[in-house]
N, C-alpha and C positions, 0 to 999 in steps of 0.2 A: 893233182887230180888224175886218176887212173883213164888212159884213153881204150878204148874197147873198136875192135879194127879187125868187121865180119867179111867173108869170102866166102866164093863156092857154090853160089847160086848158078841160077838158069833155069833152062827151056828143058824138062823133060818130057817125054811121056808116060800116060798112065803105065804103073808098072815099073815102071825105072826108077836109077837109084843117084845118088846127090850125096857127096861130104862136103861138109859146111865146117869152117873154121871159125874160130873168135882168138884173135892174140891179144892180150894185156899189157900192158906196158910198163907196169909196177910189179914189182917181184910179191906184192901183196896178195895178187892172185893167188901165191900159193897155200897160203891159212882160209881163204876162202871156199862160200858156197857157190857153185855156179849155175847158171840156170839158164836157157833155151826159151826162146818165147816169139810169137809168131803173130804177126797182125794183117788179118787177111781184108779185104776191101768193104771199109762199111762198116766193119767190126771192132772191137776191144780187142787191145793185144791179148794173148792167154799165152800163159805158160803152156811148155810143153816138154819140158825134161830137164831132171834136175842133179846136180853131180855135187856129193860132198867134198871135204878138202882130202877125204882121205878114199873117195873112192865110193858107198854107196850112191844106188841113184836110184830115181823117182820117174816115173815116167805118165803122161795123162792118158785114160783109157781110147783115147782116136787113134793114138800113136803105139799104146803098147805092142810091141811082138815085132813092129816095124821098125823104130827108130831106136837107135845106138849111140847115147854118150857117153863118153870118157874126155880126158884130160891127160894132157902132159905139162908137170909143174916145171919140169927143166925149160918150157920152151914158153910156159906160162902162158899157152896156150887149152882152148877148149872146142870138141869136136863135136857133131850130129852126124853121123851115120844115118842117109833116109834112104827107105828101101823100099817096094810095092807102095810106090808114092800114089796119090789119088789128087784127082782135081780138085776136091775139097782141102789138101796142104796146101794150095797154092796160099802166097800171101810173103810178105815181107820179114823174115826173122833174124833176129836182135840176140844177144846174151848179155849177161849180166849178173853181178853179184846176187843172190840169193838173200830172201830175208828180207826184214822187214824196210818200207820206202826210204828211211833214213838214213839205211846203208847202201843205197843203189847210188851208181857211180851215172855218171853223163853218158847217156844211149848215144853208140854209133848210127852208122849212118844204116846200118843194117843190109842185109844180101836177102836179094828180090828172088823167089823160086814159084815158079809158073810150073804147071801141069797141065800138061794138054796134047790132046791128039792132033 
């Protein structure tokens, strides 16, 4: 079972900026989709940006123009670049294999990012 091990949260302010990591633990990571996803208080977690094995990616319209994923498959590792962060990204986010439920691996414990003045 692929362990999934998120970093890089915190306390910013509006405007501020935040790299978020996710390392994998199975070299499987690297044939994979990877995906970003955020669940904010109250809410459904949602997807928020999405990284093929080979490098496109998909981003949801809250987050376009702001937020930056990419991957490094040597380190089998996946990244969030968040940039002109707003109090509404506040919330708890997760990654995880991409696609459909049957191939999603056991959710970490996730990395908490606050926004706020």
């Amino acid at each position: 079972q692929v362990q999934l091990v998120e970093s890089g949260g915190g306390l910013v302010q509006p405007g501020g900026s935040l790299r978020l990591s996710c390392a994998a633990s199975e070299s499987i990571f690297r044939i994979s989709a990877m995906g970003w996803y955020r669940q904010a208080p109250g809410k459904q977690r949602e997807s928020v940006a999405t990284i093929t094995a080979v490098g496109h990616t998909v981003y949801a319209d809250s987050v376009k123009g702001r937020f930056t994923i990419s991957r490094d498959n040597s380190k089998n590792t996946v990244y969030l670049q968040m940039s002109s962060l707003k109090p509404e990204d506040t919330g708890v986010y997760y990654c995880n294999r991409e696609g459909p439920l049957y191939l999603r691996w056991k959710w970490g414990q996730g990395t908490q990012v606050t926004v706020s003045s």
